[in-house]
N, CA, C and O atoms as a Tinker XYZ file with bonds, in Angstrom:
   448  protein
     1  N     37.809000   -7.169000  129.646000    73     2
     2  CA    39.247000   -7.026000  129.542000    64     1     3
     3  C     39.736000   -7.846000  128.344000    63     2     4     5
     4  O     39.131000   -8.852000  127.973000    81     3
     5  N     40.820000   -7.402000  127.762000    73     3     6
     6  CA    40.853000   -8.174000  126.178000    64     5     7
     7  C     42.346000   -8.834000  126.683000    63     6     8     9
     8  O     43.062000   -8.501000  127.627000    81     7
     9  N     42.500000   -9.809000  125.757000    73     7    10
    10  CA    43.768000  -11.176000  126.213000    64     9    11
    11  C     45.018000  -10.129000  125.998000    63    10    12    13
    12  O     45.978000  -10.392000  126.722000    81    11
    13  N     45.179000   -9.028000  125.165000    73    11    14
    14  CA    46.710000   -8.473000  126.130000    64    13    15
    15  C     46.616000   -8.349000  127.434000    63    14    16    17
    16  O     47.341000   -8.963000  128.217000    81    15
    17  N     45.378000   -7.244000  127.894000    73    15    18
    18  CA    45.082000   -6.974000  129.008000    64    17    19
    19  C     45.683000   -7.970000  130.049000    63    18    20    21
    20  O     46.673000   -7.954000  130.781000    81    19
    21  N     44.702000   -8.810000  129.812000    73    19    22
    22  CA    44.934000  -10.153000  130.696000    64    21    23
    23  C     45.959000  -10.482000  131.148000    63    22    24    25
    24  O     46.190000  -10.563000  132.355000    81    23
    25  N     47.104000  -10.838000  129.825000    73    23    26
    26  CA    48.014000  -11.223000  129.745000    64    25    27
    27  C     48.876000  -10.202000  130.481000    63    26    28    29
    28  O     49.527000  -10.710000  131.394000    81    27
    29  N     49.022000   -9.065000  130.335000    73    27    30
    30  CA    49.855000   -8.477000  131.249000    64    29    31
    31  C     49.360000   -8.421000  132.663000    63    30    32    33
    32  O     50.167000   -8.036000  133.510000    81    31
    33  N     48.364000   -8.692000  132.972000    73    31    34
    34  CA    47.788000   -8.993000  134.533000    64    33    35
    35  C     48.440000   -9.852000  135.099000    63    34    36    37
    36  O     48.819000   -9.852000  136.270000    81    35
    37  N     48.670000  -10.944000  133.971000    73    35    38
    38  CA    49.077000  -12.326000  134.591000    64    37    39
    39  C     51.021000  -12.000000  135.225000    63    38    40    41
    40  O     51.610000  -12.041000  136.306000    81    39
    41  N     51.449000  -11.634000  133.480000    73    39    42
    42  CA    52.810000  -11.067000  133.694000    64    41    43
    43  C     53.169000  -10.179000  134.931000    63    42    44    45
    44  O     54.286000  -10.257000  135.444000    81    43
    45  N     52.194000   -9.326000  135.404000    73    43    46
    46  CA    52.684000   -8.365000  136.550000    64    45    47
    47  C     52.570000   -9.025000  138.158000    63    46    48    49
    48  O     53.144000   -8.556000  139.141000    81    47
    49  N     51.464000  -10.522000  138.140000    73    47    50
    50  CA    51.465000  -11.224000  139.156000    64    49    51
    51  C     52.412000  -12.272000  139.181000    63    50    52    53
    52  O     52.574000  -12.708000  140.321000    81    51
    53  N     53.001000  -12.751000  138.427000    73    51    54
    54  CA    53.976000  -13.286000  138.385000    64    53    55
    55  C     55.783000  -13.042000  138.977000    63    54    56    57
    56  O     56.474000  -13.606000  139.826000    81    55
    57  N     56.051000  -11.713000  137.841000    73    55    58
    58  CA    56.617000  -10.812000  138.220000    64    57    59
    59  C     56.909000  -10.130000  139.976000    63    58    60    61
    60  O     57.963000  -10.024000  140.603000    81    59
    61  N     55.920000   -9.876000  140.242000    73    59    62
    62  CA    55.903000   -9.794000  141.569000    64    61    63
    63  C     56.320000  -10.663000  142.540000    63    62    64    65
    64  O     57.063000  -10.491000  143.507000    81    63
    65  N     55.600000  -11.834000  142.048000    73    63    66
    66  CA    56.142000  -12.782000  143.056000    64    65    67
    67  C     57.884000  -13.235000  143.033000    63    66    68    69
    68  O     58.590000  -13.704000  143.925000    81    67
    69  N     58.125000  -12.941000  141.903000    73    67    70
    70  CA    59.429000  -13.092000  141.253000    64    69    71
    71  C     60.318000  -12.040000  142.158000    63    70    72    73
    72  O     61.223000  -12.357000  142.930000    81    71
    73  N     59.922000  -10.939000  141.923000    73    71    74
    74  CA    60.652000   -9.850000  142.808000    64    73    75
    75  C     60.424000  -10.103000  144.629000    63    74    76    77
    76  O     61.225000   -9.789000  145.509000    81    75
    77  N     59.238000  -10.680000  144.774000    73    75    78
    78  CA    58.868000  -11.326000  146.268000    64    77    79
    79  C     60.382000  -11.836000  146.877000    63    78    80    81
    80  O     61.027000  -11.499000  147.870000    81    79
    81  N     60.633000  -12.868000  145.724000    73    79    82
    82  CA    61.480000  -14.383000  146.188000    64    81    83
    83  C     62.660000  -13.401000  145.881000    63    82    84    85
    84  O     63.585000  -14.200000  146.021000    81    83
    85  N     63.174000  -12.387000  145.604000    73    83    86
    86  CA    64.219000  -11.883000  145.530000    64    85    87
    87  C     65.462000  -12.094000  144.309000    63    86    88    89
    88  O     66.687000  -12.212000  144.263000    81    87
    89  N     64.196000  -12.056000  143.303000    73    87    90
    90  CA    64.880000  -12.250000  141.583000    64    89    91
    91  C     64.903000  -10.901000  141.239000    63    90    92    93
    92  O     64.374000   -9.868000  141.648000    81    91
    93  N     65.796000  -11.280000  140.227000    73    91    94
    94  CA    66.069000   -9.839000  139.797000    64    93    95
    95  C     65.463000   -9.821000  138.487000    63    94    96    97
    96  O     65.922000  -10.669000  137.722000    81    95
    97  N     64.565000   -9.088000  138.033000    73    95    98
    98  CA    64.224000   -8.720000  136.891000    64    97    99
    99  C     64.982000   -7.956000  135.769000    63    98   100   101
   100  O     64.963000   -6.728000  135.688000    81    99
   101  N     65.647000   -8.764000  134.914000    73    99   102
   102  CA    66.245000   -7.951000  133.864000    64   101   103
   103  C     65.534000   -6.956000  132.897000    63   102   104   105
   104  O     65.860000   -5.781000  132.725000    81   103
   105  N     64.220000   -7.805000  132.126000    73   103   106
   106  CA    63.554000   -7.602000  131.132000    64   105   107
   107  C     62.397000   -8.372000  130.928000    63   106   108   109
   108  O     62.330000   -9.590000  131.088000    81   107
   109  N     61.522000   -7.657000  130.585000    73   107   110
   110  CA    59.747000   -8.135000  130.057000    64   109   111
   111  C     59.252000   -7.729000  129.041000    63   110   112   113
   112  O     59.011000   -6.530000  128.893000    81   111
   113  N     58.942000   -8.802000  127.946000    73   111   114
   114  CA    58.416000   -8.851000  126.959000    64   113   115
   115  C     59.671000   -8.759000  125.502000    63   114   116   117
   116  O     59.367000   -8.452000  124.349000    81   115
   117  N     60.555000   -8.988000  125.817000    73   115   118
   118  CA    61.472000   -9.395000  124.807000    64   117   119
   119  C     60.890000  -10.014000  123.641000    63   118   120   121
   120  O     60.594000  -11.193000  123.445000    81   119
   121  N     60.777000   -8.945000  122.867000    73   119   122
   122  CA    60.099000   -9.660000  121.635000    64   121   123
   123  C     61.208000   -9.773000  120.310000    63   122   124   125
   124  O     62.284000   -9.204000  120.490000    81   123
   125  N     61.024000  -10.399000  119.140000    73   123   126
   126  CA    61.767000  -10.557000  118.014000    64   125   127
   127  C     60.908000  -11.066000  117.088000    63   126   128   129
   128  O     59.894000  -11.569000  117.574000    81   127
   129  N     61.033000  -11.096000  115.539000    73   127   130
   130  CA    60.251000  -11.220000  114.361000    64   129   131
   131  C     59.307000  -12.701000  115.003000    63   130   132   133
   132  O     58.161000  -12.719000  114.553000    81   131
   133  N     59.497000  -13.374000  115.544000    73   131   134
   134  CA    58.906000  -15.184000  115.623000    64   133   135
   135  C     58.523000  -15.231000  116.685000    63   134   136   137
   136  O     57.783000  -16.212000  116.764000    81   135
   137  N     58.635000  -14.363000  118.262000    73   135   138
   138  CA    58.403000  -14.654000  119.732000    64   137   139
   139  C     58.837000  -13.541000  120.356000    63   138   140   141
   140  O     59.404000  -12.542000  119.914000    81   139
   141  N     58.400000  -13.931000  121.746000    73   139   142
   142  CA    58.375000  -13.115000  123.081000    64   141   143
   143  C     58.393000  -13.947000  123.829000    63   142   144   145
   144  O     57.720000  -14.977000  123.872000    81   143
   145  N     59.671000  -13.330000  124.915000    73   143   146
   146  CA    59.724000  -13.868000  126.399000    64   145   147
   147  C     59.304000  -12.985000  127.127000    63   146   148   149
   148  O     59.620000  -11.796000  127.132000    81   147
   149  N     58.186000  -13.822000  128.115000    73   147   150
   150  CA    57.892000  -12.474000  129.021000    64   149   151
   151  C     58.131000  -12.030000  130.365000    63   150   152   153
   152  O     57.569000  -11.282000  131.165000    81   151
   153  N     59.459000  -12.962000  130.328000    73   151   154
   154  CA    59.949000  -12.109000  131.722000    64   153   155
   155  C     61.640000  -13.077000  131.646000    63   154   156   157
   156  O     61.913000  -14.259000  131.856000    81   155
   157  N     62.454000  -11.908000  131.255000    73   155   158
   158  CA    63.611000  -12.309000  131.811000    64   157   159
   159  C     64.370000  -12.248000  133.187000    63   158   160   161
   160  O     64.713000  -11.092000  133.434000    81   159
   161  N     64.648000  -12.944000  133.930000    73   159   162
   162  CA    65.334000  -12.565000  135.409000    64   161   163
   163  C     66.183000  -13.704000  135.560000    63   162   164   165
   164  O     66.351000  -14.732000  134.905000    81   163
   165  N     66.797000  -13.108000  136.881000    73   163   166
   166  CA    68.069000  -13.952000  137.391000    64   165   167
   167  C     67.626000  -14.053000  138.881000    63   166   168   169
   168  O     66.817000  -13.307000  139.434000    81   167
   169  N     68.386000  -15.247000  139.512000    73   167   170
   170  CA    68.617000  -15.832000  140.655000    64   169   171
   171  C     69.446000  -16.540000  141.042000    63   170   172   173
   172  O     69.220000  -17.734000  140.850000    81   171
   173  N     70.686000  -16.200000  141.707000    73   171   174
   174  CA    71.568000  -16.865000  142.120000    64   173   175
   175  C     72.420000  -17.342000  140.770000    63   174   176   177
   176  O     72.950000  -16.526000  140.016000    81   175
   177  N     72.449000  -18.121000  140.666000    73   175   178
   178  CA    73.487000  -18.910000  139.503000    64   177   179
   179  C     72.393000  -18.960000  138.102000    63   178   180   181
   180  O     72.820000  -19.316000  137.004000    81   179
   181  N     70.990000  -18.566000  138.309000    73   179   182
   182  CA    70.783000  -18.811000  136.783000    64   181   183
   183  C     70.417000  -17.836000  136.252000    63   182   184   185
   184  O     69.987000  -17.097000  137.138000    81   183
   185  N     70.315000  -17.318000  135.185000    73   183   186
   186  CA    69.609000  -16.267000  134.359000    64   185   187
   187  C     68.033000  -17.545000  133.810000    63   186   188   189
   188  O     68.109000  -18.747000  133.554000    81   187
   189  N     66.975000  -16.766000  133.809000    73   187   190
   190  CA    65.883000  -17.550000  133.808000    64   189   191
   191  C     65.010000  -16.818000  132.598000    63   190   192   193
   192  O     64.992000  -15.590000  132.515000    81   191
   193  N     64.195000  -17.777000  131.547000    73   191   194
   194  CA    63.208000  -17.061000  130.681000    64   193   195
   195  C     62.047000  -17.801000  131.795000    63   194   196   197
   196  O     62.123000  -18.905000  132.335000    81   195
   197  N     61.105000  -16.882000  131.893000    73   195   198
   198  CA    59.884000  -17.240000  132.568000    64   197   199
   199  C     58.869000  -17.181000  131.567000    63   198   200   201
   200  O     58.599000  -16.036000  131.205000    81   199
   201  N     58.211000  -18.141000  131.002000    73   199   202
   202  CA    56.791000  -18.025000  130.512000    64   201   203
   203  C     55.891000  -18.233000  131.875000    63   202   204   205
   204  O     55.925000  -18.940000  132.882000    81   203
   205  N     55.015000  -17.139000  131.275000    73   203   206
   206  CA    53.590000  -16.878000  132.067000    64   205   207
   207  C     52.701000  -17.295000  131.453000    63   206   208   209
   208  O     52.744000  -16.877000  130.296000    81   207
   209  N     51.457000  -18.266000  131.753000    73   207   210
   210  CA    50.348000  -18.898000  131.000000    64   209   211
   211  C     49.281000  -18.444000  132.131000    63   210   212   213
   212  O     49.489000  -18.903000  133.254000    81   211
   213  N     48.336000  -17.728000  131.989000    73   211   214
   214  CA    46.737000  -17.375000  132.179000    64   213   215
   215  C     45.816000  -18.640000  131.749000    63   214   216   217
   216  O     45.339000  -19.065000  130.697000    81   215
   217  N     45.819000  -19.146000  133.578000    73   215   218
   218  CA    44.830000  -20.610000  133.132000    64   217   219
   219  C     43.586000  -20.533000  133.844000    63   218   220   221
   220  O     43.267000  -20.007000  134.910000    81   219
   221  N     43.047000  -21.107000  133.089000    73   219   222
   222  CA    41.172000  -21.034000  132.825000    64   221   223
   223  C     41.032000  -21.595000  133.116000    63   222   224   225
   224  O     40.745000  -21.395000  134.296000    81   223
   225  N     40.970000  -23.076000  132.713000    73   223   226
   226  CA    40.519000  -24.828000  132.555000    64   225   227
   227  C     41.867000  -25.049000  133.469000    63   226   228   229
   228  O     43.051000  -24.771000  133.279000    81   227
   229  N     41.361000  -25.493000  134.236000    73   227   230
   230  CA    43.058000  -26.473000  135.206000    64   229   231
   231  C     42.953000  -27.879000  134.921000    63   230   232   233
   232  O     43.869000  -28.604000  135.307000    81   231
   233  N     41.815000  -28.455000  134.204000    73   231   234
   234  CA    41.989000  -30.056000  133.951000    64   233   235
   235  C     43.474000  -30.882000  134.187000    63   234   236   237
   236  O     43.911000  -31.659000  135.036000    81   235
   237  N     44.091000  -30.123000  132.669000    73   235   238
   238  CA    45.483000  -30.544000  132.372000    64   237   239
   239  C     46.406000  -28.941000  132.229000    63   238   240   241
   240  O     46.174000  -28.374000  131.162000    81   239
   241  N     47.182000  -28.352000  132.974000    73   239   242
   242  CA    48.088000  -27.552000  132.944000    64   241   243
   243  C     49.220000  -26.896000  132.006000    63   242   244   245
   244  O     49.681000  -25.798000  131.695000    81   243
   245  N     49.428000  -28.786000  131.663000    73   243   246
   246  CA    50.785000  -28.269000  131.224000    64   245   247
   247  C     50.420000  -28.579000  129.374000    63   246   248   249
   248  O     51.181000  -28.860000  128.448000    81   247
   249  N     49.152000  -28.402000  129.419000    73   247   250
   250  CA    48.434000  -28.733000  127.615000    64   249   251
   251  C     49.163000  -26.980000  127.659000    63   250   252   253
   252  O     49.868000  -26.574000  126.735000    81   251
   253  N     48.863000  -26.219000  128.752000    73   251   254
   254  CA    49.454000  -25.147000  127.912000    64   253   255
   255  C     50.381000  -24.918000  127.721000    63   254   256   257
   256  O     50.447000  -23.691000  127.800000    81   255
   257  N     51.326000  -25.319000  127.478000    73   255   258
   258  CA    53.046000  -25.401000  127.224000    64   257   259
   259  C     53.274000  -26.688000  126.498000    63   258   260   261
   260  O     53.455000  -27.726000  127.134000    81   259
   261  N     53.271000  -26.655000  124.904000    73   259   262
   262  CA    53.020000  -27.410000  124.018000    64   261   263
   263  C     54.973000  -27.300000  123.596000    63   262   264   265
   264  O     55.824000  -26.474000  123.928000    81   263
   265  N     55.036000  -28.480000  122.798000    73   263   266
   266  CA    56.888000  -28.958000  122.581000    64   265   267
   267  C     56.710000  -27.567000  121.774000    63   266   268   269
   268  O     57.596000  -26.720000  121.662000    81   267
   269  N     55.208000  -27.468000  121.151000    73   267   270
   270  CA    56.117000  -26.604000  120.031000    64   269   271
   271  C     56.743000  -24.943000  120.488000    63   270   272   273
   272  O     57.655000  -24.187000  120.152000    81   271
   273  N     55.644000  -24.978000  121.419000    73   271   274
   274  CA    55.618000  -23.715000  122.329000    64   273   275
   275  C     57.278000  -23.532000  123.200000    63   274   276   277
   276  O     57.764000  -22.448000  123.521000    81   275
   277  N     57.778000  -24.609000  123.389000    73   275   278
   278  CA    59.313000  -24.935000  124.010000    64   277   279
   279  C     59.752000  -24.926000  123.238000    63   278   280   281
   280  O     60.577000  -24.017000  123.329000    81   279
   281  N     59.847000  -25.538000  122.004000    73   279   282
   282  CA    60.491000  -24.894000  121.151000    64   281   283
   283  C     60.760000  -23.320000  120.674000    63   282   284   285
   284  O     61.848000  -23.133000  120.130000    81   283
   285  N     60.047000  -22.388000  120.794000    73   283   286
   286  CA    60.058000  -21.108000  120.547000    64   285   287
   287  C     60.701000  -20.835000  121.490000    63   286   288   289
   288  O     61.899000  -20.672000  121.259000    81   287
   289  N     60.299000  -20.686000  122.735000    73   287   290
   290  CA    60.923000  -20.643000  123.549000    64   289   291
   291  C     62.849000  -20.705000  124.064000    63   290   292   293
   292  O     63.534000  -19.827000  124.590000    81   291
   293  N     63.137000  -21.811000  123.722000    73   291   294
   294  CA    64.348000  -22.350000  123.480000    64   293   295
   295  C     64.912000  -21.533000  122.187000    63   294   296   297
   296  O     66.075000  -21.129000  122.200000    81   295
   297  N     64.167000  -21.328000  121.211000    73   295   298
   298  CA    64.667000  -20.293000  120.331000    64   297   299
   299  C     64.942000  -18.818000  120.568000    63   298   300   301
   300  O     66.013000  -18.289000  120.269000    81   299
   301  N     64.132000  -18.318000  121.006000    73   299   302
   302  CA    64.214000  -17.261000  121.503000    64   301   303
   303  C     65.214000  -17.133000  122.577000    63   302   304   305
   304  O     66.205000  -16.430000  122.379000    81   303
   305  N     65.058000  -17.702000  123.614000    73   303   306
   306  CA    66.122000  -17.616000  124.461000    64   305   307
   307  C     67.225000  -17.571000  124.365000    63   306   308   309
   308  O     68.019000  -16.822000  124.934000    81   307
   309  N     67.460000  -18.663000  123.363000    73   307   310
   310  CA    69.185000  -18.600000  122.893000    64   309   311
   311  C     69.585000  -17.110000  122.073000    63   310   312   313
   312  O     70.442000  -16.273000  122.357000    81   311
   313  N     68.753000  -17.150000  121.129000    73   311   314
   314  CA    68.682000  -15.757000  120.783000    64   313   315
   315  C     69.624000  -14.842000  121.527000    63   314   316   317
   316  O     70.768000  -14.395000  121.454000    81   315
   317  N     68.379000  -14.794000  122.393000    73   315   318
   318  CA    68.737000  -13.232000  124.055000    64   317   319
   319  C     70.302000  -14.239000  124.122000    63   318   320   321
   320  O     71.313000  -13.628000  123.775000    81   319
   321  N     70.414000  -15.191000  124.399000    73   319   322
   322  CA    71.795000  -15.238000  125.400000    64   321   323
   323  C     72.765000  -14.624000  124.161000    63   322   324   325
   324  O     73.531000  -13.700000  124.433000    81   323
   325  N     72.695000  -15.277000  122.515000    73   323   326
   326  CA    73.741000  -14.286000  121.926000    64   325   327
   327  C     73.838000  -13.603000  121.844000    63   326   328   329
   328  O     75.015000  -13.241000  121.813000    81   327
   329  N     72.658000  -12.440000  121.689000    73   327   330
   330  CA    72.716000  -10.710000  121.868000    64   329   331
   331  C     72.932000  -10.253000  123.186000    63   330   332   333
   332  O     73.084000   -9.043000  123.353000    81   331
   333  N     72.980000  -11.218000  124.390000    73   331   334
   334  CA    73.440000  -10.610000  126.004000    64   333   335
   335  C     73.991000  -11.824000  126.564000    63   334   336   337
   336  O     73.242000  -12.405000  127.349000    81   335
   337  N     75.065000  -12.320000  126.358000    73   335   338
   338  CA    75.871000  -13.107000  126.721000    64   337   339
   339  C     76.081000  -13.083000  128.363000    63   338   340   341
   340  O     76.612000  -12.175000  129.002000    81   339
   341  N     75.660000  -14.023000  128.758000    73   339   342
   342  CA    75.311000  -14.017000  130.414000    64   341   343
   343  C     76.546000  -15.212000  131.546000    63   342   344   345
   344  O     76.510000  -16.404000  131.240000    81   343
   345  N     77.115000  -14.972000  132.243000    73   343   346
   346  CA    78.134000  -16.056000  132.672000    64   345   347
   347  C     77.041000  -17.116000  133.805000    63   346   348   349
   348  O     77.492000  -18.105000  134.383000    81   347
   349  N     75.632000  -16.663000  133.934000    73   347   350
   350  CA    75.076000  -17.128000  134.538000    64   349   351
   351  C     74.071000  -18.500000  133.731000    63   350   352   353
   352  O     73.541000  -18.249000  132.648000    81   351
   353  N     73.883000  -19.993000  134.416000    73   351   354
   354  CA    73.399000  -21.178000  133.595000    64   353   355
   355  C     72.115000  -20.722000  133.190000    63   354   356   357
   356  O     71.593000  -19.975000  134.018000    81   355
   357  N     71.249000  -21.012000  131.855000    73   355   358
   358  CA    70.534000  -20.584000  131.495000    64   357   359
   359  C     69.206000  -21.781000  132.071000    63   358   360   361
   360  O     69.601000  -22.850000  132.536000    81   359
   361  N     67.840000  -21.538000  132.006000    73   359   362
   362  CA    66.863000  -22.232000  132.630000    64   361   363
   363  C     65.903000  -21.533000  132.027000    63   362   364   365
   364  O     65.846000  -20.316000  131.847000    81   363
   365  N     64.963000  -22.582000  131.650000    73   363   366
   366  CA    63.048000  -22.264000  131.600000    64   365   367
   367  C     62.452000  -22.498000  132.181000    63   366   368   369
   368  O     62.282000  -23.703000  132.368000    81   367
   369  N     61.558000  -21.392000  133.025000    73   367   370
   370  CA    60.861000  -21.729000  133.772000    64   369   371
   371  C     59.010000  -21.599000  133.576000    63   370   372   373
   372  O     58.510000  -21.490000  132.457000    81   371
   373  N     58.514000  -21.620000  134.333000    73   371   374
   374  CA    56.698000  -21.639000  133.550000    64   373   375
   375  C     56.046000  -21.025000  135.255000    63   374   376   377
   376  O     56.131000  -21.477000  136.396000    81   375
   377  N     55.451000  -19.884000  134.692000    73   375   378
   378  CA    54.517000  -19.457000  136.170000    64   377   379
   379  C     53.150000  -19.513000  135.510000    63   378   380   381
   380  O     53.027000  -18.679000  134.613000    81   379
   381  N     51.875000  -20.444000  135.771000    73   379   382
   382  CA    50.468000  -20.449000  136.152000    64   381   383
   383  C     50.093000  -19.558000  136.764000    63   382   384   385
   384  O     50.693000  -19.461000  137.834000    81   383
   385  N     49.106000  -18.572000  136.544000    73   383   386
   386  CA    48.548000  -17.669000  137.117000    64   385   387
   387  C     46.932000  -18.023000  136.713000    63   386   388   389
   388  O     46.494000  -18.296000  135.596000    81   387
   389  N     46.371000  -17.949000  137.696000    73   387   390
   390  CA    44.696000  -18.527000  137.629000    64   389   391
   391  C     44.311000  -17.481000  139.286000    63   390   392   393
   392  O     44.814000  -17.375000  140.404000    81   391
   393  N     43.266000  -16.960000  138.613000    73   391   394
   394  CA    42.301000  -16.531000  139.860000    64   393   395
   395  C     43.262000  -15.046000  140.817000    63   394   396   397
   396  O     43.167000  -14.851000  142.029000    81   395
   397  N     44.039000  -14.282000  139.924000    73   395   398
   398  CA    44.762000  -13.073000  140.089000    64   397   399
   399  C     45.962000  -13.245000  141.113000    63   398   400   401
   400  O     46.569000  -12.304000  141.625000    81   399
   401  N     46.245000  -14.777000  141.361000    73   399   402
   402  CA    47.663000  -15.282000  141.612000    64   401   403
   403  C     48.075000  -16.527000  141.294000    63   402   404   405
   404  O     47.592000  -17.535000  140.778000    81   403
   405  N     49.505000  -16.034000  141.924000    73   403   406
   406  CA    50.514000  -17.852000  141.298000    64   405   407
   407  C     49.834000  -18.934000  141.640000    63   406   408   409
   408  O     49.638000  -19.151000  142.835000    81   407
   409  N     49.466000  -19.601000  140.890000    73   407   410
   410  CA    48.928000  -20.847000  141.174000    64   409   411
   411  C     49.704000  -22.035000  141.233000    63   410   412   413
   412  O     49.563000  -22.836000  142.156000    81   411
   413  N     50.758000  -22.250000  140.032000    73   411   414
   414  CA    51.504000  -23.069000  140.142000    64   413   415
   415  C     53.008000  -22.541000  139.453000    63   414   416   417
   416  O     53.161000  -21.747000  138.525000    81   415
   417  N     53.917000  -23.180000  140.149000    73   415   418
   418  CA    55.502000  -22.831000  138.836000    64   417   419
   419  C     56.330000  -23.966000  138.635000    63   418   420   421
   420  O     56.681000  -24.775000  139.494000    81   419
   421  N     56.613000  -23.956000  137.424000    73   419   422
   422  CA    57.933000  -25.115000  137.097000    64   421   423
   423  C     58.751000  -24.625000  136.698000    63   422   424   425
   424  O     58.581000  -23.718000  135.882000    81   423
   425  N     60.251000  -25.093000  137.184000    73   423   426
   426  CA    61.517000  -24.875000  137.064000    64   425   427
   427  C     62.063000  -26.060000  136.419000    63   426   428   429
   428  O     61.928000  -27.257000  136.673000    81   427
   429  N     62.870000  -25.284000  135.305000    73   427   430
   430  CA    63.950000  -25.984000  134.317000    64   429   431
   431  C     62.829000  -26.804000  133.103000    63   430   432   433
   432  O     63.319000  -27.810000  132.591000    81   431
   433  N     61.991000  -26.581000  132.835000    73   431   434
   434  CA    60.669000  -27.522000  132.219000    64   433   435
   435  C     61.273000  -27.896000  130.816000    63   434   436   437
   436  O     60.610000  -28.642000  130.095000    81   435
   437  N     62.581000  -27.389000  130.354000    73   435   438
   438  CA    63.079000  -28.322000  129.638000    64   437   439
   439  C     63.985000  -29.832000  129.449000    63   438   440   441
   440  O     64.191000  -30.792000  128.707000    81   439
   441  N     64.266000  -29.301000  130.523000    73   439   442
   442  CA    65.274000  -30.551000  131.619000    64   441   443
   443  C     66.792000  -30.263000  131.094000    63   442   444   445
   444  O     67.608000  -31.184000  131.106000    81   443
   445  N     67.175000  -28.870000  130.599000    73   443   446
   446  CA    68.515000  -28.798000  129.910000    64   445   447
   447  C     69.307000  -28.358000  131.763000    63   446   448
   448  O     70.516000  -28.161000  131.887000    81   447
C-alpha cells in the first residue's frame, strides 16, 4: 500500500470516529498552493481542523506534529476561516491512528 493509500486509511478511521462522536464533517482534504487540512468538522461551539498522523514508532507521538508542521497548519486554517467565515471558535485538533484505529487524540494542541 503506498503513503497516500495509507494516509487516506488513516483519514477515513479517524473520520469515522469523528462522525461516531456526532461531528459534523464539513470537508476533507482542503488543499491550497503550501498545505492540506485533512478533515474539517464542527462540534458544538467549535469548527475544528483535524490533522491525522499514521503512527509507526509510538516512542514519542507528538515528534509527529512538529511547530513547523503547526505552523502550516495555523496557516492554512486561517486561510479556510477567510474564504468560509464561520461564527463558530476555531480549534486544532490531532487524531493518531496506529494499528487501523484511533489510538490517541488531542484537542486545541495549539492552546489558542
Amino acid at each position: 500500500m503506498h503513503n497516500r493509500e495509507k494516509g487516506d486509511k488513516a483519514e477515513n478511521i479517524a473520520q469515522q470516529r469523528l462522525v461516531d462522536q456526532w461531528w459534523t464533517i464539513v470537508q476533507r482534504n482542503w488543499t491550497m498552493r503550501w498545505g492540506e487540512i485533512d478533515i474539517i468538522a464542527t462540534t458544538g461551539e467549535y469548527i475544528v481542523c483535524v490533522e491525522v498522523k499514521l503512527v509507526v514508532v509510538v516512542d514519542d507521538i507528538m515528534a509527529y506534529i512538529t511547530d513547523k508542521k503547526l505552523g502550516h497548519l495555523k496557516r492554512a486554517f486561517t486561510t479556510y476561516l477567510h474564504k468560509h467565515p464561520s461564527d463558530l471558535q476555531p480549534r486544532i485538533d490531532v487524531i493518531f491512528v496506529k494499528d487501523d484505529k484511533v489510538w490517541e487524540s488531542y484537542e486545541n494542541v495549539t492552546g489558542n
